[in-house]
C-alpha positions as CSV (number, residue, x, y, z in Angstrom):
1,X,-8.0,2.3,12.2
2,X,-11.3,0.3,12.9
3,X,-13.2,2.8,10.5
4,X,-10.7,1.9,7.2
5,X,-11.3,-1.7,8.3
6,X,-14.7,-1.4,8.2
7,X,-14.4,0.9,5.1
8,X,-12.8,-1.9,3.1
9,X,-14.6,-4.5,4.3
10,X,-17.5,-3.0,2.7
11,X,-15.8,-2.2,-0.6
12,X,-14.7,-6.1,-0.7
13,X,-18.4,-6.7,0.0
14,X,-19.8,-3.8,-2.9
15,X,-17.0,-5.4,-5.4
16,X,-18.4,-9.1,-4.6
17,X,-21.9,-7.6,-5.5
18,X,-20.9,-5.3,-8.7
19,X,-19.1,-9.0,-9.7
20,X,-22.1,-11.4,-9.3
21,X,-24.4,-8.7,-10.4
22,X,-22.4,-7.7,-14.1
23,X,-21.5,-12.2,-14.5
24,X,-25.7,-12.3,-14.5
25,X,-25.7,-9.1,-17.0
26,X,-23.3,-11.2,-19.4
27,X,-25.0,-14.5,-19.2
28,X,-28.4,-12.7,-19.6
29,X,-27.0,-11.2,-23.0
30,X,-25.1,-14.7,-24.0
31,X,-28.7,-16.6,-23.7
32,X,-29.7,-13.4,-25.7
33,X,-28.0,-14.3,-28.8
34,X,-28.8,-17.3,-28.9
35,X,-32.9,-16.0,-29.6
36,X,-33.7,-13.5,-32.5
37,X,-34.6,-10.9,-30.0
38,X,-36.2,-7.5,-30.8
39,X,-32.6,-4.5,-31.2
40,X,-35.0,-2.3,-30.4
41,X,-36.1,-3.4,-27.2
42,X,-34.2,-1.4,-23.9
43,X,-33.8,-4.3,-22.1
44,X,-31.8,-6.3,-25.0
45,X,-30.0,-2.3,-25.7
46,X,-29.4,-2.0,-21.9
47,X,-27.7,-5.5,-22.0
48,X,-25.4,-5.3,-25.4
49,X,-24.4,-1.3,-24.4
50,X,-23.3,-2.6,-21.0
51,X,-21.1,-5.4,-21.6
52,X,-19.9,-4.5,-25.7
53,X,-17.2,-2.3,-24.8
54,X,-15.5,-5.3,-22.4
55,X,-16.7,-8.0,-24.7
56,X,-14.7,-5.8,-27.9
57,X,-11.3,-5.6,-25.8
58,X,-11.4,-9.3,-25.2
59,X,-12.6,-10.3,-28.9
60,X,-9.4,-8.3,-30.0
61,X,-7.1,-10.8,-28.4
62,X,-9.8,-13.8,-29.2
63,X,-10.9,-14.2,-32.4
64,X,-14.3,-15.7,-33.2
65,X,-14.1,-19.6,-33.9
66,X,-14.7,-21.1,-37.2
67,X,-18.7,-21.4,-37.2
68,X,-19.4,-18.3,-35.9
69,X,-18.7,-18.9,-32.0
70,X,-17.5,-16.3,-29.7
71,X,-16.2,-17.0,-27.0
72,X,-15.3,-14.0,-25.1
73,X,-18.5,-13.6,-22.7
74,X,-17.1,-16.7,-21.5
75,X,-13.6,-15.8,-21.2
76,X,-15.6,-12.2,-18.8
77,X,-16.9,-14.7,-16.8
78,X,-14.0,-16.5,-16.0
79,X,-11.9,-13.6,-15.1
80,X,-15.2,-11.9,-13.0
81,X,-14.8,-15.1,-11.6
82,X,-11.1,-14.9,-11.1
83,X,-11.7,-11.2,-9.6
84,X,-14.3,-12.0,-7.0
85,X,-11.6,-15.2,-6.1
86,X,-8.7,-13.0,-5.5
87,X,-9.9,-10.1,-5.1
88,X,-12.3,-9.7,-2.8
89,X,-10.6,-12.2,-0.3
90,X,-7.7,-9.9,-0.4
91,X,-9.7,-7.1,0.5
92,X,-11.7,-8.8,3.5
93,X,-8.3,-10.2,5.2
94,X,-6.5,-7.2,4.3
95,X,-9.5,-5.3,6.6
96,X,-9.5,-8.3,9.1
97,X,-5.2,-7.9,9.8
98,X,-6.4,-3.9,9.7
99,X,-9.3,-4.3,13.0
């Protein structure tokens, strides 16, 4: 039983990571489009292609403010940061009642 203690110990820890890692991917496009940066650049492509298609589901239950501000990278942010408050917790206590 030790081993799938261990095994989601380290799937709490590789969720925790994924989290922080994807919250830096969607400020790094937020601060983004705030400059006129170059479309065409794979860096700017890499970040709108990875975080549009969660960004989209949110803006259809959030509609952009009056004056053209969106708020739903910061609506992602505050669930990743409701995920990696619940969640991973959860996961490492469920491992430590497991081992």
């Amino acid at each position: 039983m030790f081993v799938f203690a261990n095994f989601l110990n380290a799937v709490a820890t590789l969720v925790d990571f994924v989290l922080s890692a994807y919250m830096w991917v969607v400020i790094g496009r937020a601060v983004i489009s705030w400059v006129n940066a170059d479309p065409y650049n794979p860096i700017v492509r890499f970040l709108y292609d990875i975080t549009e298609p969660v960004l989209v589901r949110i803006r259809r239950f959030l509609p952009v403010v009056g004056g053209g501000i969106d708020f739903s990278p910061m609506i992602l942010i505050l669930a990743i940061i409701f995920l990696q408050s619940f969640l991973v917790p959860t996961l490492h206590r469920l491992a430590m009642s497991m081992g």
